[in-house]
Each structure stands twice: as C-alpha cells, then as structure tokens.
Backbone as CSV, one residue per row, in Angstrom:
resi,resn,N_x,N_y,N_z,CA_x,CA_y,CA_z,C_x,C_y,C_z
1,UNK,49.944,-16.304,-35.844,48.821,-17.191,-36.127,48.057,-16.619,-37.308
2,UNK,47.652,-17.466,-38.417,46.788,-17.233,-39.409,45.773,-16.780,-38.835
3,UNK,44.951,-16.536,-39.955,43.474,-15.626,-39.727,42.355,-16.916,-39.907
4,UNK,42.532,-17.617,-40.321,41.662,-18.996,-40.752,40.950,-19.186,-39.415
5,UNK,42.465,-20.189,-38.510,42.306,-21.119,-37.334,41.606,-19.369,-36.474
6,UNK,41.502,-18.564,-36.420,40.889,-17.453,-35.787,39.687,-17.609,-36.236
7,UNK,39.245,-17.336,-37.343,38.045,-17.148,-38.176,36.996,-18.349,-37.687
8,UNK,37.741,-19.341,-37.719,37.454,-20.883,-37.536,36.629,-20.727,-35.602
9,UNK,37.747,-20.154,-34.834,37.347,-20.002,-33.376,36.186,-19.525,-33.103
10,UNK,36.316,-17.771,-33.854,35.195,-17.028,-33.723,33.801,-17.738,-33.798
11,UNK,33.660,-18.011,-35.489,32.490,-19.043,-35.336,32.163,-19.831,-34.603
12,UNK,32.843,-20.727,-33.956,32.654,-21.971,-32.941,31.849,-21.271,-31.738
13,UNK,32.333,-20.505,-31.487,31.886,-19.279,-30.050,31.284,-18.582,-30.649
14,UNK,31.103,-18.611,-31.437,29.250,-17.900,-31.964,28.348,-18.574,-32.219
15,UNK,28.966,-19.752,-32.379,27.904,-21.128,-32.671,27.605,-21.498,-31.151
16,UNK,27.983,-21.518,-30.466,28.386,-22.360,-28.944,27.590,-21.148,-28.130
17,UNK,27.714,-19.558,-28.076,26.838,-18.516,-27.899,25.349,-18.848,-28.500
18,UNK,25.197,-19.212,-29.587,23.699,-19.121,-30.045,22.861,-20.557,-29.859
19,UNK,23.594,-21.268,-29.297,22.739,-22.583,-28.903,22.940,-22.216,-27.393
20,UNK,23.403,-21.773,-26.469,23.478,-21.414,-25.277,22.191,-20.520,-25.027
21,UNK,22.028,-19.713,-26.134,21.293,-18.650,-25.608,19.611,-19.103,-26.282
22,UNK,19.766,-19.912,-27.211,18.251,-20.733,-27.579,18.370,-21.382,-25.914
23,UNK,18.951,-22.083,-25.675,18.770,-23.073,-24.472,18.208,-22.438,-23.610
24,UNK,18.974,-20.948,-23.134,18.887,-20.266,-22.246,16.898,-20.240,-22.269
25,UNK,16.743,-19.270,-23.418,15.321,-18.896,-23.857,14.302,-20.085,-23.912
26,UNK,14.312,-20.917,-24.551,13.851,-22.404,-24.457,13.251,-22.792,-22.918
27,UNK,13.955,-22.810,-22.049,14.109,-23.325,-20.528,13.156,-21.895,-19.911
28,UNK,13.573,-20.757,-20.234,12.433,-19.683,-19.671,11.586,-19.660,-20.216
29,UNK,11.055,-20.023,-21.512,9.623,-19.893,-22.215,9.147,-20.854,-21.976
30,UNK,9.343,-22.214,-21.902,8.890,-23.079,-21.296,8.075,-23.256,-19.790
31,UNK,8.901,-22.456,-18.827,8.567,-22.252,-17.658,7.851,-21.311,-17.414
32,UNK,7.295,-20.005,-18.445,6.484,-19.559,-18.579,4.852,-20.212,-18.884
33,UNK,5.278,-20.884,-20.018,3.699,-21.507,-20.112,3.460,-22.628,-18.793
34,UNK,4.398,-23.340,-18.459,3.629,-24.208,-17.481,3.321,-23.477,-16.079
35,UNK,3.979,-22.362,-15.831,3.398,-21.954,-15.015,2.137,-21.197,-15.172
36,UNK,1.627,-20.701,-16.789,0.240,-20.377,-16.701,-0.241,-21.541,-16.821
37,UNK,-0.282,-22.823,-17.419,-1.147,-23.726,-16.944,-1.250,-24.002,-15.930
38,UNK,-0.243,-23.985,-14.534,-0.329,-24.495,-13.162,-1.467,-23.228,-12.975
39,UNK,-1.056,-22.040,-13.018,-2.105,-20.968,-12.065,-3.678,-21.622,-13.144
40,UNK,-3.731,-21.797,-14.289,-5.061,-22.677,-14.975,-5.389,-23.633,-13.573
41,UNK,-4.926,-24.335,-13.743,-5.496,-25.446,-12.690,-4.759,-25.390,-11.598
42,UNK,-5.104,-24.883,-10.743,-4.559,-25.182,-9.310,-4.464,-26.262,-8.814
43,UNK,-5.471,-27.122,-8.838,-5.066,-28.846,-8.301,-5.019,-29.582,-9.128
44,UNK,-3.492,-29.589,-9.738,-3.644,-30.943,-11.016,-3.598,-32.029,-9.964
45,UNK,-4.194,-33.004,-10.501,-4.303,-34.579,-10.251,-4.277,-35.440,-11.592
46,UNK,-3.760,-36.715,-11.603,-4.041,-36.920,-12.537,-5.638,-37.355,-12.987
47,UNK,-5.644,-38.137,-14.503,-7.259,-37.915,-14.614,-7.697,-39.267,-13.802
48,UNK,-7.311,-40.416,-13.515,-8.161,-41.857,-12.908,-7.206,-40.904,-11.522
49,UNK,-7.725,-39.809,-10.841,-7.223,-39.955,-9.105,-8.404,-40.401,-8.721
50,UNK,-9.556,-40.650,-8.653,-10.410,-41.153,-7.955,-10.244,-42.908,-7.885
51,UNK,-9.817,-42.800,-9.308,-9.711,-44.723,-8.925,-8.346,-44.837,-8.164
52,UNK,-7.791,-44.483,-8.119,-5.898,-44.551,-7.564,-6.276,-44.149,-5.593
53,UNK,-7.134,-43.467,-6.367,-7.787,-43.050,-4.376,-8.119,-43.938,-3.987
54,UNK,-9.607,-44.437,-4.318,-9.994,-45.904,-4.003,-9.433,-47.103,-3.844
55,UNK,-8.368,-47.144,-5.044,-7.681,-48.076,-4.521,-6.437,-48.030,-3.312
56,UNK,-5.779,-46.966,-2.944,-5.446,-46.737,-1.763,-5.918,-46.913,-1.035
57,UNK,-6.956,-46.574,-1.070,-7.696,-46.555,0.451,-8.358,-48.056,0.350
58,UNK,-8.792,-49.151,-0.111,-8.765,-50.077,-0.083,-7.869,-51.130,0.153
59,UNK,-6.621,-50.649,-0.308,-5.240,-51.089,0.326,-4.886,-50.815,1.882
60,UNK,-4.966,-49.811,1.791,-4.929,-49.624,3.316,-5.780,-49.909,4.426
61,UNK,-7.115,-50.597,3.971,-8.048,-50.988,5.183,-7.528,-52.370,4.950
62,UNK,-7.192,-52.906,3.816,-6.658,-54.833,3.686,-5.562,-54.452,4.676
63,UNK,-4.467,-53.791,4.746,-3.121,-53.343,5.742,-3.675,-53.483,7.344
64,UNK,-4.580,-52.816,7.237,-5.163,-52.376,8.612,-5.393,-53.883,9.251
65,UNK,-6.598,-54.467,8.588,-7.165,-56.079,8.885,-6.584,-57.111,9.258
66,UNK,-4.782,-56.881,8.176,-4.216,-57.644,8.241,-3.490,-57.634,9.523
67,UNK,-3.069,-56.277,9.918,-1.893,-56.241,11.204,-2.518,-56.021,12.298
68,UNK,-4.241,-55.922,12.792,-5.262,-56.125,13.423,-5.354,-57.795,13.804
69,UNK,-5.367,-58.832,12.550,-5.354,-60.407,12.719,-4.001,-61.083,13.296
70,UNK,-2.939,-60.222,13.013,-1.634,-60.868,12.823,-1.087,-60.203,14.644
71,UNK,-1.702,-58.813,15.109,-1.848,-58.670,16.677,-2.608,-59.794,17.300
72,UNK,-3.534,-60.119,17.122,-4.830,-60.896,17.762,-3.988,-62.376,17.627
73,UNK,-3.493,-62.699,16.743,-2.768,-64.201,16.703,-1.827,-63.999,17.561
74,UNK,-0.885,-63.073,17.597,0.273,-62.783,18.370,0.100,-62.911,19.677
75,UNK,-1.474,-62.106,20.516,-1.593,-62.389,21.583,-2.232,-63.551,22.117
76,UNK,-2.930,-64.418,21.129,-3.038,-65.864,21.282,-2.211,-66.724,20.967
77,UNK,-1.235,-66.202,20.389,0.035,-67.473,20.665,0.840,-67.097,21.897
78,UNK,0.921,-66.148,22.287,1.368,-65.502,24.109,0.260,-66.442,24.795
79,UNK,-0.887,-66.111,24.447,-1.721,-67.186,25.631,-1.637,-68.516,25.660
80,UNK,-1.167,-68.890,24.452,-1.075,-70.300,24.677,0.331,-71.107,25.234
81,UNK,1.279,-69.886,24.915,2.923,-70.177,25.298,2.610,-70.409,27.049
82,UNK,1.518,-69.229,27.475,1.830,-68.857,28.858,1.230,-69.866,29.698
83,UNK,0.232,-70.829,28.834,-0.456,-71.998,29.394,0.383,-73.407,29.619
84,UNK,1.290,-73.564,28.345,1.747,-74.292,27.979,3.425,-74.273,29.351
85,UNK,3.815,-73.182,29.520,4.638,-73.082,30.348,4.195,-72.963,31.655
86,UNK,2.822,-73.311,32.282,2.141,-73.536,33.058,2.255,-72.313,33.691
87,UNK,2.174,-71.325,33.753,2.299,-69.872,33.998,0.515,-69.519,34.677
C-alpha cells in the first residue's frame, strides 16, 4: 500500500479525534456553567409562574364545579329513573 491512501487515513482519524474531543469538552463545559447557574438559583421557575399558577388553579376549581354538577345531576337522574320505575 502507498503512503498517500495512509497519509490520507491518518488525517481522517485526526480529524474525527479532534471533533470528538471538542464534542467531548463542549458537552463538559457546558454542564459546568449550567450547573453554576442551577446552584445560582435554586428554584428556577419560569418568569409568568405566578400567572401559569393562577391559572391552574383556576382550572382546577372550574374541574372541581364541573364534576361536583355533573355528580348532583347523576344522582337526580337516579332519582328520577327510581320514581319513574315506581321504585
């Protein structure tokens, strides 16, 4: 085998080594800073969580009301089945 198609390899795997090893470094320096911003803020939230709260929790009392009305009908359509079937 020529020295070229060799010459040619080497590089490739030194090229293919040095983007491996940016990647490598990249992915740990990265995870360095966000983990000093996480220990920065201990409770990220985002910035509207108070409105996203509110509106949860406004959702969930309409949920509540609703399957509160939709029991209460349920057991007045039982009372009226049970009348109706002379029970």
């Amino acid at each position: 085998m020529d020295i070229y198609p060799l010459v040619l390899l080497g590089l490739i795997a030194l090229i293919l080594l040095a983007v491996s090893a940016g990647a490598v470094y990249s992915v740990v320096s990265r995870k360095k800073a966000f983990n000093a911003i996480v220990a920065k803020n201990v409770a990220v939230k985002p910035l509207n969580y108070d409105d996203w709260l509110a509106k949860r929790i406004a959702a969930n009392q309409r949920k509540a009301k609703a399957i509160a009305e939709f029991q209460a009908l349920s057991e007045l359509n039982n009372d009226f089945n049970a009348v109706i079937e002379g029970e």
